[in-house]
C-alpha positions in Angstrom: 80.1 111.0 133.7 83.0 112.6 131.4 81.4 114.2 128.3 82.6 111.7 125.0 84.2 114.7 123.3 86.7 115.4 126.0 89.5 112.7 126.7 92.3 114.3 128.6 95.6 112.5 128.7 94.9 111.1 125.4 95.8 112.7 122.0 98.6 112.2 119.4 101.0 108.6 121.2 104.1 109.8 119.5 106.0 112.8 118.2 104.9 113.4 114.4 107.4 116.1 113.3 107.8 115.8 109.8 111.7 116.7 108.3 110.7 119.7 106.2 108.7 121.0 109.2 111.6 120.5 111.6 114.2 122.3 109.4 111.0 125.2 108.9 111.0 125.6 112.6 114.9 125.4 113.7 115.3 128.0 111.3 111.8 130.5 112.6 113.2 129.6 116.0 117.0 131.0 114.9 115.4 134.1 113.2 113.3 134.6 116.4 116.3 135.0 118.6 118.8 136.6 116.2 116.6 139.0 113.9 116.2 142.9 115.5 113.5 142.5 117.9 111.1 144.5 115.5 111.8 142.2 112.9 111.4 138.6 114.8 107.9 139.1 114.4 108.0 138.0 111.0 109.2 134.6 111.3 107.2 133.8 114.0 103.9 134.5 112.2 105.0 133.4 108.7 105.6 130.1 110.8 102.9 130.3 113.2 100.5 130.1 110.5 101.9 127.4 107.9 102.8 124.7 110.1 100.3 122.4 110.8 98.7 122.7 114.3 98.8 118.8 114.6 103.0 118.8 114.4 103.7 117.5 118.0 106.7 116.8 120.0 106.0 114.5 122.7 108.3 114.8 126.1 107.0 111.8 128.3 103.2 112.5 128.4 103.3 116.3 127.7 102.6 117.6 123.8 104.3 120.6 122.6 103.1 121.5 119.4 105.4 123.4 117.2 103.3 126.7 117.6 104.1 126.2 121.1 107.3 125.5 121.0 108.0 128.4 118.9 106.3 130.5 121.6 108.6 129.3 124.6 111.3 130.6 122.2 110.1 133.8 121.6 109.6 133.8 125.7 113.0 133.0 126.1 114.5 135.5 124.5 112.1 138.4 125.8 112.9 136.8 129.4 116.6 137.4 128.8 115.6 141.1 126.9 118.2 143.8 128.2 116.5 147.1 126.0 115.5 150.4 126.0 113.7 152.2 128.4 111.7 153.9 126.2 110.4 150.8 124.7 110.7 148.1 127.6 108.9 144.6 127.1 105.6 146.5 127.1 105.8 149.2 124.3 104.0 151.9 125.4 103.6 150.7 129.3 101.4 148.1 130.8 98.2 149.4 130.2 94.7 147.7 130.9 94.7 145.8 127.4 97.5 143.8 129.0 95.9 143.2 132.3 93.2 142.0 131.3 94.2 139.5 128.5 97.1 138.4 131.7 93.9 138.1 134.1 91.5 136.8 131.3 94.1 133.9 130.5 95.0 132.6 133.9 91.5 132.8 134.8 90.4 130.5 132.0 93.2 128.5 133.6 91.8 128.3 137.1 88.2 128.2 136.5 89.0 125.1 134.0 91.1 122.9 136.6 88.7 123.3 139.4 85.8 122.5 137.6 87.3 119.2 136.2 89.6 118.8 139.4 91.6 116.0 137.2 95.4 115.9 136.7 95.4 115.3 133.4 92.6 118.6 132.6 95.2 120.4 134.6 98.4 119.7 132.0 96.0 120.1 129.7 95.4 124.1 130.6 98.9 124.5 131.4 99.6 124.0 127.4 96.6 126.0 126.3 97.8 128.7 129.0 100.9 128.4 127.0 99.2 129.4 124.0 97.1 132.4 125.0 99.0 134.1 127.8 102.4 133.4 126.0 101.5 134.4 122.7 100.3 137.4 123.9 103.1 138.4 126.1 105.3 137.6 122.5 103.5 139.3 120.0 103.5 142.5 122.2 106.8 142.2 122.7 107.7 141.5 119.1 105.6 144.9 117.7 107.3 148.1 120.0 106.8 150.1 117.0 104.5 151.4 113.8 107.6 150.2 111.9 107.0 146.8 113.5 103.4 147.3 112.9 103.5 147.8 109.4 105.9 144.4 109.1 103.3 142.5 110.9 100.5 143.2 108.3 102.7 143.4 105.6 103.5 139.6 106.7 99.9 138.6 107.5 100.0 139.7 103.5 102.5 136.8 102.4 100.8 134.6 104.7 97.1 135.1 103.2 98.6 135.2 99.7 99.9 131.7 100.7 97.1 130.4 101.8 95.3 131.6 98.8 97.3 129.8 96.2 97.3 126.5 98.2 93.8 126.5 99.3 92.3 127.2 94.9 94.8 124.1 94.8 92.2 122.4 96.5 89.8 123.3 94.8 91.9 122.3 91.5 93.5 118.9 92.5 91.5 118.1 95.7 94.2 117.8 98.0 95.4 119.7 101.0 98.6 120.2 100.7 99.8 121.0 103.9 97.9 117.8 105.2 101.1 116.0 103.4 102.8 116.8 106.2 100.8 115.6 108.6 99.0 116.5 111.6 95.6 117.6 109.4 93.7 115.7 106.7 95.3 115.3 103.7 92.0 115.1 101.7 89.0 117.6 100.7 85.7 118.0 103.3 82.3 118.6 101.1 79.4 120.6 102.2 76.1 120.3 99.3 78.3 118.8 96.8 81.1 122.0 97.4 84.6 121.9 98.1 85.1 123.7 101.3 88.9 124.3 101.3 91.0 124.1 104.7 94.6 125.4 103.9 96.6 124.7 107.2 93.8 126.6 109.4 90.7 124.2 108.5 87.8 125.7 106.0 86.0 127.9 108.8 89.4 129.3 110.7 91.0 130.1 107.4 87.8 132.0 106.2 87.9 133.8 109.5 91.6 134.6 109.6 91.4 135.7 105.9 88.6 138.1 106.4 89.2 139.7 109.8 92.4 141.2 107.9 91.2 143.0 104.9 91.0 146.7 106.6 94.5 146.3 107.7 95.5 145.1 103.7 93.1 148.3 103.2 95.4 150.7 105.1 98.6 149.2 103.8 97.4 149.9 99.9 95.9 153.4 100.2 99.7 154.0 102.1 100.7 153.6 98.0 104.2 152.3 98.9 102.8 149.1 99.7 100.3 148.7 97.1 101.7 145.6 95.6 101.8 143.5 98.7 98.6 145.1 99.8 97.2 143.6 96.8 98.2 140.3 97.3 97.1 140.4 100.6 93.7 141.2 99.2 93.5 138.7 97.4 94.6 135.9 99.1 92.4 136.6 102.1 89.8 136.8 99.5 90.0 133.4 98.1 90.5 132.3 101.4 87.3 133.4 101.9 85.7 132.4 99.0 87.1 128.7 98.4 86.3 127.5 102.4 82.6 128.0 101.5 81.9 129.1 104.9 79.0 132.3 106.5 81.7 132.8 109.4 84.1 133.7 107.1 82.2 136.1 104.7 80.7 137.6 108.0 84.2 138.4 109.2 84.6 139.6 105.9 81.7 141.6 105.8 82.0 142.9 109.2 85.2 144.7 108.6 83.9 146.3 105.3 80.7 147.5 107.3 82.8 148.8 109.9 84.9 151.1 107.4 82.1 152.4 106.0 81.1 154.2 109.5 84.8 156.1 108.9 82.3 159.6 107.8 79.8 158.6 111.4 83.4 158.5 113.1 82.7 161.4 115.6 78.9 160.0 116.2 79.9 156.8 117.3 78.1 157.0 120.6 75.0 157.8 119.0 75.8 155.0 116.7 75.8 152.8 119.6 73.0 153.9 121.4 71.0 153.4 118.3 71.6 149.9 117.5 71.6 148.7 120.6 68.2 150.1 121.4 67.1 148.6 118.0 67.8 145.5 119.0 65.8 146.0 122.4 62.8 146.7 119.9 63.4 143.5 118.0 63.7 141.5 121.0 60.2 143.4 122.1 58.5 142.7 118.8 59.7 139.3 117.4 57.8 136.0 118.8 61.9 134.5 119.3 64.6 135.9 121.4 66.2 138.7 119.1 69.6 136.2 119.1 67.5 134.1 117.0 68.4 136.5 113.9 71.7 134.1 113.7 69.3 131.3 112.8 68.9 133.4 109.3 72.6 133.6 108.4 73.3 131.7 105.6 75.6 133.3 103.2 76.7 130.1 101.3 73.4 127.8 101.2 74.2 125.4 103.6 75.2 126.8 106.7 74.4 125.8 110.2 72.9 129.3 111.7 69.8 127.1 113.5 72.4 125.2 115.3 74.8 128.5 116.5 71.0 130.1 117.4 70.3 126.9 119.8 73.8 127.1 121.2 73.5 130.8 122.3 70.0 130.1 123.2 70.8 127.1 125.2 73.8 128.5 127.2 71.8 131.7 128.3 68.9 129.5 129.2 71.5 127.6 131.5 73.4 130.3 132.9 73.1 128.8 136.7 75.1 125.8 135.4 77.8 127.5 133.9 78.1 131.2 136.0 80.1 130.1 138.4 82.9 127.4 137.2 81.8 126.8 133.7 80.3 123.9 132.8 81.5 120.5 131.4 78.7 118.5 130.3 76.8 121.0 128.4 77.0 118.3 125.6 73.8 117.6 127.6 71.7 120.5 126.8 70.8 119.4 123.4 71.5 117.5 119.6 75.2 118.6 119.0 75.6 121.0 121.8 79.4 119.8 122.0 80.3 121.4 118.9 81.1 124.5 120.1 81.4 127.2 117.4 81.1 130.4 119.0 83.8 132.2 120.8 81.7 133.7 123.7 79.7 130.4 124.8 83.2 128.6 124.3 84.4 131.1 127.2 81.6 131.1 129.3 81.6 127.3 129.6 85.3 126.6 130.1 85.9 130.0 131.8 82.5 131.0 133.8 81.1 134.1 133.8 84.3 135.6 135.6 86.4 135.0 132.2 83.2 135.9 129.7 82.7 139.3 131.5 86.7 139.9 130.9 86.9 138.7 127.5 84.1 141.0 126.5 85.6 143.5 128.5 89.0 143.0 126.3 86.9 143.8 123.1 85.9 146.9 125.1 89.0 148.1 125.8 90.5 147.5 122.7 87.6 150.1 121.1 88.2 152.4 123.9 92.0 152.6 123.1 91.3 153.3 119.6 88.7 155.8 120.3 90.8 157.7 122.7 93.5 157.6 120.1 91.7 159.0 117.0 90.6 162.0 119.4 94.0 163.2 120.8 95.3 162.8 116.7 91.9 164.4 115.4 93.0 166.3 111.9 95.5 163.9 111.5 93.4 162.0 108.7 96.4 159.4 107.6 96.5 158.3 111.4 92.9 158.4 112.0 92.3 156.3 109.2 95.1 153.9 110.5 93.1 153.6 113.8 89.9 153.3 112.2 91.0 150.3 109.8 92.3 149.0 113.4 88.7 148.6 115.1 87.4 147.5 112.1 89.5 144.8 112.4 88.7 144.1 115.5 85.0 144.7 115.0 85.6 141.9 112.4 87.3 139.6 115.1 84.1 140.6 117.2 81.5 139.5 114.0 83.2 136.0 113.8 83.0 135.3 117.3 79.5 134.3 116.7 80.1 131.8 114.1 83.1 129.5 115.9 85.3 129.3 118.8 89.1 130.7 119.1 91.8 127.9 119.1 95.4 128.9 119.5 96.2 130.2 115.7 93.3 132.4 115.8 94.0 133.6 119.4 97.3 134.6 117.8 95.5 136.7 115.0 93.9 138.5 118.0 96.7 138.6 120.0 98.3 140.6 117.1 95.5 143.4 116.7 95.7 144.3 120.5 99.4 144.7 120.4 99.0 146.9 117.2 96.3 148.9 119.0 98.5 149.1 121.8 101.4 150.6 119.9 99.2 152.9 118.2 97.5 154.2 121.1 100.9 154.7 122.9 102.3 156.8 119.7 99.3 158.8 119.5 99.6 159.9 123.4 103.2 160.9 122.2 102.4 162.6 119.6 99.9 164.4 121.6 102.3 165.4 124.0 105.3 166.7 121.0 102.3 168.7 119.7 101.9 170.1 123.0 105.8 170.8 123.7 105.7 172.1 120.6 103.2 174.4 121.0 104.7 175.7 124.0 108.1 176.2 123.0 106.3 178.7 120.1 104.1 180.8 122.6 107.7 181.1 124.8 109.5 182.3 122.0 106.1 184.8 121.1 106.6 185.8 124.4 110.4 186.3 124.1 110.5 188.4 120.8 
């Protein structure tokens, strides 16, 4: 029988597009095409994350949100991209980042359809395939450069200082503003008689997306010509943070800060590494529970849920033969709430088998290879060491909050935006390698000349 909490075919019966968010995104989707391409990535985010996810156009049955519409724009115009050489669609060259989120993404796709083998489940991938493998191929388009780099989290600044003011608003006058426009609840959620903000992400995405980004905000204000947007950027993502009264988002939050403060272990990493993981071997040993049981004792705001992400992990390992293969769809079954799935790696295991987990995972990887292999060939370089490093402690923070909930298409695009970042700096750190090397060279022959 069909689990209760999927209903393909269903959702939202007519468009709802309201007029200030149609005139927000003719005009993203104008900049988008128009603007320098490593300036179009502005728009796109500032619009990606302040329109309401729920802001659908309907074309017969088929739902194209405006985040997705916007994406087939962006698509367009890199379809009909005539540039460079040097930079090409992929900055830097395809490199394994981007085959594996292109092989990770369609095989989400295909392991979903032929476990559900319905029509409707299949149109329903298509648009999420849309989301993911699209806004991927975009945003690593849209950032060739360190120039466009620096635009992104300058803009990821704005955005969080938005998000900020409107989601204390709640907190003030108990009302969502973006939820006025439709497409997400208008009014306040409670948890323990607190007010647990949702801006336009929803409380536990907007805690997340707020405190995955402070290293970046980190690297942007110790630059010093940036230290007023930097700011801002700090302290929106704070109150983000703060006002959705969620662990998730503190954890991200947390995770980042921890990671920073390894910068002086940063050429004893491996040992790093090796140490934790075999610590939490010993745990596992020692402790009467599974050592993934340790979520159970998260609770950074009072009243979280850790017992019920500890059961979820615990209950999707204990079934790995149901879901190895072609994921699983009723694993609803396996216990009280299992449907709510808030965490990011049983999310992917379950709709993508174990094909799609082992890839994601092996995304992560990547992504702290790149930036390890970076920082090496630029070693003595501190300002661009310290540039990669506040890049995998982002991503380390992406990594923390994967635990606490599962990635839906704005918070895809968050990720989507580190990786092409750590792309782009791992290509300009080869180059610079190689300049240093030329240069170098072009000394000892003029030695040799004289």
């Amino acid at each position: 029988m069909e689990p209760e909490h999927f209903r393909f075919g269903g959702g939202a019966t007519e468009t709802l597009l309201h007029p200030l968010v149609a005139l927000w995104m003719l005009i993203a989707a104008v900049l988008i095409v128009t603007l320098p391409r490593n300036k179009a990535i502005m728009p796109l985010l500032l619009s990606f994350f302040t329109v309401p996810i729920g802001q659908v156009v309907l074309v017969g049955s088929l739902h194209f949100t405006v985040l997705r519409i916007l994406i087939l724009v962006g698509l367009a115009r890199r379809a009909f991209f005539r540039g460079s050489s040097s930079t090409g669609v992929f900055p830097g060259g395809f490199n394994t980042i981007d085959r594996l989120v292109i092989i990770w993404s369609l095989s989400m796709a295909i392991v979903f359809s032929l476990e559900w083998m319905e029509i409707q489940a299949f149109i329903a991938r298509l648009g999420d395939l849309v989301d993911m493998l699209g806004g991927y191929l975009l945003v690593r388009f849209l950032i060739p450069d360190r120039e466009a780099v620096r635009r992104t989290i300058k803009v990821l600044a704005v955005i969080c200082a938005i998000q900020g003011v409107c989601m204390i608003n709640e907190q003030i006058s108990h009302v969502n503003v973006f939820g006025l426009l439709g497409g997400i609840p208008a009014g306040v959620t409670y948890r323990n008689g607190n007010i647990r903000s949702q801006g336009v992400l929803g409380n536990i995405n907007a805690g997340v997306f707020g405190g995955v980004l402070i290293p970046m905000f980190l690297w942007l204000w110790m630059k010093g010509k940036s230290r007023l947007i930097a700011g801002v950027g700090i302290a929106g993502a704070t109150a983000m943070v703060l006002t959705c009264d969620s662990s998730t988002g503190s954890m991200a939050y947390g995770g980042g800060l921890l990671a920073l403060g390894f910068w002086p272990l940063r050429k004893r990493m491996r040992l790093v590494r090796w140490a934790v993981a075999l610590t939490l071997v010993a745990l596992h040993l020692v402790m009467k529970a599974p050592v993934w049981a340790l979520i159970a004792r998260v609770d950074l705001t009072g009243s979280s849920t850790g017992y019920h992400r500890y059961m979820l992990l615990d209950h999707c390992i204990r079934h790995f033969s149901d879901w190895w293969f072609l994921g699983y769809k009723n694993y609803n079954e396996w216990g009280t709430l299992m449907f709510d799935m808030c965490n990011q790696y049983v999310y992917v295991a379950v709709m993508g088998g174990l094909v799609s987990l082992v890839l994601y995972i092996a995304i992560l990887s990547q992504g702290f290879g790149a930036i390890g292999t970076a920082r090496k060939l630029v070693a003595g370089d501190r300002g661009r060491e310290w540039f990669l490093w506040c890049l995998g402690s982002t991503l380390f923070a992406h990594l923390v909050a994967g635990f606490g909930i599962s990635y839906l298409a704005q918070l895809e695009m968050a990720l989507f935006a580190v990786l092409a970042c750590i792309c782009v700096a791992a290509s300009e750190a080869r180059k610079a390698t190689v300049r240093n090397l030329q240069t170098q060279d072009e000394v000892q022959l003029a030695v040799a000349i004289v």
